[in-house]
C-alpha positions, -999 to 999 in steps of 0.1 A, spaced: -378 -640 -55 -395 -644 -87 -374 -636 -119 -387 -611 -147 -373 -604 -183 -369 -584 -211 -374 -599 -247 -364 -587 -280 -372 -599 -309 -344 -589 -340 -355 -587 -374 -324 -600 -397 -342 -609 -425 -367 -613 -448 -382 -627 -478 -407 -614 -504 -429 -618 -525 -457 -645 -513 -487 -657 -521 -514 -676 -502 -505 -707 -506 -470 -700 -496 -479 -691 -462 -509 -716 -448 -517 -751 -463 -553 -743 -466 -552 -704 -479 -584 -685 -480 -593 -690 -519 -603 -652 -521 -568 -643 -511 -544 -631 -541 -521 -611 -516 -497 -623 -490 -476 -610 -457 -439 -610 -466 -416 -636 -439 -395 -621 -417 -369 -638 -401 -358 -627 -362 -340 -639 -330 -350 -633 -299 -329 -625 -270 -341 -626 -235 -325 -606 -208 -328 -609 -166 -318 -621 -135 -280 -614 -147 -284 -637 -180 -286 -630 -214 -303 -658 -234 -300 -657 -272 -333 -681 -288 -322 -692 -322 -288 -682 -345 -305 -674 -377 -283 -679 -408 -253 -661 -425 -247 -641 -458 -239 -678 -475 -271 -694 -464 -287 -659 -476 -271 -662 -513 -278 -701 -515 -317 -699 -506 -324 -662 -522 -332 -644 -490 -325 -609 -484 -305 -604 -452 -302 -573 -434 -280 -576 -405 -260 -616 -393 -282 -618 -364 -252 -623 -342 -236 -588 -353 -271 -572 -337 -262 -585 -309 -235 -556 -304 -264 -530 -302 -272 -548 -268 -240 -547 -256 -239 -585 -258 -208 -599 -272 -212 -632 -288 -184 -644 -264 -202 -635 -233 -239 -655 -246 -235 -685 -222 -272 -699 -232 -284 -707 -268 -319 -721 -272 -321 -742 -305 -359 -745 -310 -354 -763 -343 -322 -772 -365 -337 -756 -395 -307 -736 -412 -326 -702 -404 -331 -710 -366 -294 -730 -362 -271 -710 -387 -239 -692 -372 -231 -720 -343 -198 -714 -348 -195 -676 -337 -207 -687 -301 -177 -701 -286 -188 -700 -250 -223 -711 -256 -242 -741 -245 -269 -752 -269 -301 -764 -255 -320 -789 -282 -349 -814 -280 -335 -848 -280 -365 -857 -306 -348 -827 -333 -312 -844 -334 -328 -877 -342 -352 -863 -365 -322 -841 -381 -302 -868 -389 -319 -897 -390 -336 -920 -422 -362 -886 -424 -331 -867 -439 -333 -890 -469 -367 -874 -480 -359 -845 -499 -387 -828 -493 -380 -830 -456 -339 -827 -453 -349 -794 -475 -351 -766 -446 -323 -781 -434 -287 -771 -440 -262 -805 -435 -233 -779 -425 -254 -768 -394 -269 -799 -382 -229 -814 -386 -216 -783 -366 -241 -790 -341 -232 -826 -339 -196 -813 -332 -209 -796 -303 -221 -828 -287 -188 -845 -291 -176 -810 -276 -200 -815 -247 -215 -784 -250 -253 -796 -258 -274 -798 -232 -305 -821 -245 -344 -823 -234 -369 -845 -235 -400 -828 -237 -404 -802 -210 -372 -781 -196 -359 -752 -176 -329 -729 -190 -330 -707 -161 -357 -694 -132 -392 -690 -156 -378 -693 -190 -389 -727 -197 -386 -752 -231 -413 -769 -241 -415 -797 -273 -445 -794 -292 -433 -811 -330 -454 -807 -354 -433 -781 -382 -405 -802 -372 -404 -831 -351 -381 -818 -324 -394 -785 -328 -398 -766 -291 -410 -733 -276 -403 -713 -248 -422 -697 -224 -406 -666 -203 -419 -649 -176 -423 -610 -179 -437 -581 -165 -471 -584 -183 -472 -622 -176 -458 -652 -193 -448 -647 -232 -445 -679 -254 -421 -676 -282 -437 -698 -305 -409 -696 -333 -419 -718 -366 -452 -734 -344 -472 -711 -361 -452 -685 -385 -480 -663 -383 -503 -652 -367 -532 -665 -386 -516 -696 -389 -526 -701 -359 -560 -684 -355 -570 -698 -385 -560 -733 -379 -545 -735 -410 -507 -753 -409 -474 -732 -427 -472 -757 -453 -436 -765 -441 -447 -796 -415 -438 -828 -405 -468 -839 -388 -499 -819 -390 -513 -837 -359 -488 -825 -335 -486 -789 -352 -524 -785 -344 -521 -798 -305 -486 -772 -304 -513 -744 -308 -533 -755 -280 -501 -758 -254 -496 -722 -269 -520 -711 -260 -526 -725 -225 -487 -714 -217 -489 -682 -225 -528 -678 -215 -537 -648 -235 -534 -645 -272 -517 -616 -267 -490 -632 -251 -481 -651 -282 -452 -643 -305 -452 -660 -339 -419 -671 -354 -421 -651 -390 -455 -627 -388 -442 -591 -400 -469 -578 -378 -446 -585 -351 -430 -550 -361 -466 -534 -362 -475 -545 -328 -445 -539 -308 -421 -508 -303 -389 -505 -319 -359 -504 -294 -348 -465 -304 -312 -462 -311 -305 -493 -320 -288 -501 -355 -304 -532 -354 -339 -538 -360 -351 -547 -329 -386 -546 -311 -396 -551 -272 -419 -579 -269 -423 -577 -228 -446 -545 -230 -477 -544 -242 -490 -546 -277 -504 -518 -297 -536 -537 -302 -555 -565 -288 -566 -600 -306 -594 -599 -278 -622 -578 -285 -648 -567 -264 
């Protein structure tokens, strides 16, 4: 019997003001105005599992880069009824310290990570500022301590966490950088995280100027798009509009939104 889920994506974050230029590498020259970044986690619930995709980053991390946090993502997950000692499955899709943050307040989790992202995160790349930058050495070391702890489990390209939620490396923002796709009542959903930040990052196939190799960012929107095979079904890592399209989960302290219903609009028009 096929497996369904529930996903939520929880804002925890967020970071304002833009500009253009900020947000896609080739911005619209008649643009003066931006969409603020928002920062979220997404849990996936089913089958008996609760999978948490990405840690986020802690009060220190907020203070040291000038972000303004709202709520440390693993706190939110009390509004769930999740404990952080009962997540048994952490999906890394990058080691950027907004996606890998708070890895040690998961003491009974096993991390799924690229094999491609721990090379890249600490390998002779890390010497270029510009690219050890999103990066926080504390998180990628903590994550390093995991491995020695054997509680990594690594892929190579395509992978399975459990019965349809799949991984899937696509590079490009970062070179180990992976999505996953998870099966839902209205079909597949890809969590894209930072493989396109936006929205129109990706419908205007312009990059988030944040990216290792433009090449492999451009074919990630393509396996995007054929995994999830709807545009609907396509969740940007950062797009406010996330909260415009998709209900909030009442009662909850946490801002949280379901992302396995339907949206409140449609990117395909008649």
């Amino acid at each position: 019997m096929s497996v369904t889920y529930e996903i939520y994506a929880i804002r925890y974050a967020t970071m304002t003001p833009r500009t253009p230029q900020m947000n896609y590498l080739a911005p619209d020259p008649h643009e003066t105005a931006a969409a603020d970044l928002d920062y979220f986690v997404w849990l996936i619930r089913g089958g008996g599992r609760d999978i948490l995709v990405d840690t986020g980053f802690n009060e220190a991390a907020s203070k040291e880069r000038s972000r303004k946090l709202t709520i440390n993502p693993i706190d939110a997950l009390a509004d769930f009824g999740v404990r952080a000692a009962d997540i048994r499955d952490v999906i890394v899709t990058h080691l950027h310290y907004d996606h890998a943050g708070n890895l040690d307040r998961l003491p009974n989790a096993r991390f799924h990570l690229q094999d491609r992202e721990m090379s890249y995160a600490t390998g002779r790349c890390m010497c270029n500022g510009l690219l050890r930058h999103p990066f926080s050495a504390e998180d990628v070391t903590l994550m390093v301590r995991h491995v020695f702890n054997e509680r990594v489990t690594f892929h190579n390209g395509d992978g399975e966490v459990a019965p349809g939620v799949t991984l899937h490396r696509v590079g490009g923002h970062s070179d180990g950088l992976q999505i996953v796709r998870v099966q839902t009542a209205r079909g597949p959903v890809v969590l894209a995280s930072d493989a396109s930040h936006y929205y129109g990052n990706m419908q205007r196939r312009s990059p988030f100027p944040i990216v290792y190799n433009i090449g492999d960012m451009c074919d990630g929107w393509t396996t995007c798009e054929r995994l999830a095979g709807h545009p609907d079904r396509i969740i940007p890592g950062h797009d406010p509009l996330v909260r415009e399209l998709y209900p909030r989960v009442e009662g909850s302290k946490a801002d949280a939104y379901a992302l396995h219903v339907l949206p409140s609009r449609s990117f395909v028009r008649d």
